[in-house]
C-alpha positions in Angstrom: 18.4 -234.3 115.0 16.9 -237.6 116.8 13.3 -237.7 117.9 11.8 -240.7 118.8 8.3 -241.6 120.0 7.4 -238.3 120.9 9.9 -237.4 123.2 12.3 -234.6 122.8 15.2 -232.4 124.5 14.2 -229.4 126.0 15.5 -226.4 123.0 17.6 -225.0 125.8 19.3 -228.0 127.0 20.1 -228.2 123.5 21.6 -225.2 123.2 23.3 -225.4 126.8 25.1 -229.0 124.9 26.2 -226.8 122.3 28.0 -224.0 124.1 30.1 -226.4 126.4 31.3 -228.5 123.0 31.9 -225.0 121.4 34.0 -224.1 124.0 36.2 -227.0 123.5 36.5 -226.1 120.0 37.3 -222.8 119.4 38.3 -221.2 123.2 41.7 -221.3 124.0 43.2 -224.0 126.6 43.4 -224.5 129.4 39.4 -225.2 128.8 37.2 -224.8 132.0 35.0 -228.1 131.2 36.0 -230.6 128.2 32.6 -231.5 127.3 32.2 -233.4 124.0 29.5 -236.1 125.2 26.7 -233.8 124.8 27.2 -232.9 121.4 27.2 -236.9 120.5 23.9 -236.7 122.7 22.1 -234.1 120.2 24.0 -234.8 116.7 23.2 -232.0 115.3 22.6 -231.3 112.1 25.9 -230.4 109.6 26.8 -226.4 110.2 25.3 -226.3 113.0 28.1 -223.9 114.7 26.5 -221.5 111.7 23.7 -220.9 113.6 23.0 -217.4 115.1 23.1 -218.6 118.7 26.4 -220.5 118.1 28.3 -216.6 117.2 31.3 -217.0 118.8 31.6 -213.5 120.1 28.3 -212.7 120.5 28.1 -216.0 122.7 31.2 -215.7 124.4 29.7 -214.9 127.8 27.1 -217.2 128.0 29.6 -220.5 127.0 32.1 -218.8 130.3 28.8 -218.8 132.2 27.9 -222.2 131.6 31.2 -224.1 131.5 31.9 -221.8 134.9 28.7 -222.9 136.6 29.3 -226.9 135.7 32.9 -227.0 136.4 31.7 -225.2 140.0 29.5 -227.5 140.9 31.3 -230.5 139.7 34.2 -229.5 142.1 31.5 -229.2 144.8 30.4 -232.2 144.4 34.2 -234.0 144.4 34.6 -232.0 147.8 31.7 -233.4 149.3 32.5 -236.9 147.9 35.8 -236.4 150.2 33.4 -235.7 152.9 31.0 -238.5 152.4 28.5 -237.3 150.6 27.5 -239.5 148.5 23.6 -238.5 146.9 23.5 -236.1 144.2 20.3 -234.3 143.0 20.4 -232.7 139.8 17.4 -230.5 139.4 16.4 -229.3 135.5 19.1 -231.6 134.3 18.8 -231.4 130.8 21.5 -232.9 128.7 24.3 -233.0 131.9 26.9 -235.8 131.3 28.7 -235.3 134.6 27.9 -239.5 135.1 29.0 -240.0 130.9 32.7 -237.6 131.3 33.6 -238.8 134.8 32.6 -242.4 135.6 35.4 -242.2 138.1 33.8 -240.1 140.5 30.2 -240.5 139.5 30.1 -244.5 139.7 30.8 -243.9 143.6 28.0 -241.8 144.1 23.9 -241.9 143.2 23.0 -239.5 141.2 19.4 -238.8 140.6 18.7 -236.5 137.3 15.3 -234.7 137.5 13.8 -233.1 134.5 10.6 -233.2 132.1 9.7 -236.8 130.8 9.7 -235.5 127.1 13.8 -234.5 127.8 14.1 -237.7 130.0 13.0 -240.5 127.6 15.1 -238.7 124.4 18.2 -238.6 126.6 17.4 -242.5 128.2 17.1 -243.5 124.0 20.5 -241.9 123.0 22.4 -243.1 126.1 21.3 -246.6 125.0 21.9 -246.1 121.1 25.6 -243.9 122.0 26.7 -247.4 124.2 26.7 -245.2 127.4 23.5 -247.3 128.9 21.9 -246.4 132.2 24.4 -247.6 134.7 22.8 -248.7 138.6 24.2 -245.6 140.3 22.6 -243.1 137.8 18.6 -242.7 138.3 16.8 -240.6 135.5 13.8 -239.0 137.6 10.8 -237.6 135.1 8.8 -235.2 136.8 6.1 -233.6 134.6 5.9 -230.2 136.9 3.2 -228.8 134.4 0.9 -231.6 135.5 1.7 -230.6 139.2 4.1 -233.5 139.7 5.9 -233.0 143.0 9.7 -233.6 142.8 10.2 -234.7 146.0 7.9 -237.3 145.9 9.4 -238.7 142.8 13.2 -238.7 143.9 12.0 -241.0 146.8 10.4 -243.1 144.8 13.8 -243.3 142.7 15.4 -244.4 145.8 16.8 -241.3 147.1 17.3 -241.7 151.2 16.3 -238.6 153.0 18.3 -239.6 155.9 21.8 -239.2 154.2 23.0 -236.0 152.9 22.9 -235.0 149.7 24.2 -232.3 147.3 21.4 -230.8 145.2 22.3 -228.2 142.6 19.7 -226.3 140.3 21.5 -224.1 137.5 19.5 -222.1 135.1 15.9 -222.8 136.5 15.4 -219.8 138.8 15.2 -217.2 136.2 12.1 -219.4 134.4 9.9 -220.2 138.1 7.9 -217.5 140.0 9.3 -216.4 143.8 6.8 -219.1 144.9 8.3 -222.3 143.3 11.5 -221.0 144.2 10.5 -220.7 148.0 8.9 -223.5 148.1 11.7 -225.8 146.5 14.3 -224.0 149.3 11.9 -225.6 151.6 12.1 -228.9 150.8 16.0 -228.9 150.3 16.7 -227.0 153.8 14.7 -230.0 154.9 17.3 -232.2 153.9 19.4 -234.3 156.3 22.3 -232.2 158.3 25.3 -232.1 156.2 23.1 -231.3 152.5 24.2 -228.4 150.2 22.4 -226.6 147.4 23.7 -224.8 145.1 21.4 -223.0 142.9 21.8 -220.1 140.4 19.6 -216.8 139.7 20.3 -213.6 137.6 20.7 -210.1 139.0 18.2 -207.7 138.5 19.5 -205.5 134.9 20.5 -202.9 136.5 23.5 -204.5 138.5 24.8 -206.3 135.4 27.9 -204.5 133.9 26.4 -201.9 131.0 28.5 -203.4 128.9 26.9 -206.7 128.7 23.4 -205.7 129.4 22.3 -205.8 125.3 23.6 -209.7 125.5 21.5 -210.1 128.8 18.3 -208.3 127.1 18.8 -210.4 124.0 18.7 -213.6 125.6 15.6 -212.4 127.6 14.1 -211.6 124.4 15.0 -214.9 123.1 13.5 -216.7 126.4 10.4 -214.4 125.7 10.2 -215.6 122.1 10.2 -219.3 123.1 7.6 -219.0 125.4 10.1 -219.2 128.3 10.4 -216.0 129.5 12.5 -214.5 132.6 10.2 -213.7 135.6 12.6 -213.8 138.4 15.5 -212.0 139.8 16.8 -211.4 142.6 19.8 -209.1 144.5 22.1 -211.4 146.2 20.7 -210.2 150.0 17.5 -211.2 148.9 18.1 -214.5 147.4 20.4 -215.1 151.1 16.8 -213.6 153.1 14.9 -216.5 151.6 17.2 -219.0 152.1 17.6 -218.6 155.7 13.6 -217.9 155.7 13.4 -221.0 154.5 15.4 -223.0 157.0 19.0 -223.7 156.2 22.1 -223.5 158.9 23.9 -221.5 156.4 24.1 -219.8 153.2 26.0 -217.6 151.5 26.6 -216.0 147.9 29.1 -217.0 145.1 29.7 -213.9 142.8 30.4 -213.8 139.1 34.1 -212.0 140.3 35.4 -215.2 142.2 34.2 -217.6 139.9 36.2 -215.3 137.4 39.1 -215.3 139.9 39.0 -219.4 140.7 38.6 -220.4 136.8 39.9 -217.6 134.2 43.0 -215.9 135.8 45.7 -215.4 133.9 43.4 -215.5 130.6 44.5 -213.8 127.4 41.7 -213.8 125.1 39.6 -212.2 126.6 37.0 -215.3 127.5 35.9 -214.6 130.8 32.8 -214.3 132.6 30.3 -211.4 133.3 28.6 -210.4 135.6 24.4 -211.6 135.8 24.4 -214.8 137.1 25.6 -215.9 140.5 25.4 -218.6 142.9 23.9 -219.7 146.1 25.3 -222.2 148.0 23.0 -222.8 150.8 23.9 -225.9 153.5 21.2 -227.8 156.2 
């Protein structure tokens, strides 16, 4: 796998790359997200779909979570597009190729990726050496939020204009952050000019996911725990709506697991589909 000067993907990120090309592989059309440009991003080593996180079945709800939760917020973003909208903020970014799959949409839009410098300069690197390069409208914003690096500050300084909307999604970060950092980061989108949307992901308390899935859901916190990035937070979905409106948006209101089932894996034979755990907010200023 490349590593260069010091800088590397984030582990997850990897593996996040690795579901969405393994869904194009072996999942049965019609796929929820055909996402191939990650995989050239981490070239991973030969028999790398042998690798215990890469089971097929014992994987199967995470890929529908993650294809689910991109292909949601890439529709999102088209619709506000329609509207205007024209800034998106992509916070934890990782390896996201939305700008790399869909130039079409992207190129009429800034987008401004925020994530760790060490995952920042590895995925600037490969852009360059893949022939993608780092097009005007696409801004790759390091933030190093260990050293106390404030997000914000950096997406201005990126050029992001705080007095035009924007659509600022956060997708697998809650889980990792403390009920502070969460607060506090609803505080500064809800700030936003009139017209901005977050959507922003967090996992269910155990209990409420289905008992049937719950030994996938405690193995992956396990596997968080191992890596030294364990789950701290979680939240019912009147509690995640409380803080929201606490924090000052117009509106907000919760996407379940069921509809995203309902919008992107009806009439599905095979049994891919996605469970119940993690859901969505979709907050707007």
């Amino acid at each position: 796998m490349h590593d260069k000067q010091n800088t590397a993907p984030d582990s997850t990120a990897v593996r996040v790359s690795l579901w969405r090309a393994l869904h194009v592989q072996i999942d049965s059309p019609p796929h929820v997200l055909e996402d191939e440009v990650g995989l050239r991003l981490v070239a991973p080593e030969d028999g790398w779909r042998q690798r215990p996180d890469m089971d097929p079945e014992g994987t199967s709800g995470f890929r529908a979570s993650i294809v689910a939760r991109a292909r949601f917020i890439e529709d999102l973003v088209t619709e506000h597009l329609g509207n205007g909208v024209t800034q998106y903020v992509i916070l934890g970014a990782g390896l996201d190729t939305f700008a790399q799959r869909r130039p079409e949409i992207a190129s009429r839009m800034r987008i401004f990726e925020v994530d760790q410098p060490g995952t920042q300069g590895w995925k600037r690197q490969r852009l360059i050496e893949l022939g993608f390069g780092i097009p005007e409208w696409l801004r790759l914003v390091p933030v190093d939020f260990e050293a106390g690096w404030s997000w914000w500050e950096q997406l201005k300084v990126a050029g992001f204009d705080a007095n035009r909307p924007a659509v600022v999604a956060s997708t697998g970060v809650t889980q990792y952050l403390t009920k502070d950092a969460i607060v506090a980061t609803l505080r500064q989108v809800a700030k936003l000019a009139p017209g901005s949307t977050l959507a922003m992901t967090f996992l269910l308390p155990l209990k409420l996911t289905e008992p049937e899935k719950r030994p996938e859901v405690e193995a992956a916190e396990k596997g968080a725990r191992a890596s030294g990035t364990p789950f701290i937070s979680f939240f019912t979905p009147t509690e995640m709506l409380a803080l929201a409106r606490e924090a000052g948006f117009r509106e907000a209101r919760h996407v379940s697991s069921a509809e995203l089932n309902q919008r992107y894996f009806t009439g599905r034979t095979d049994g891919f589909w996605l469970p119940s755990g993690e859901e969505f907010l979709i907050a707007t200023t």
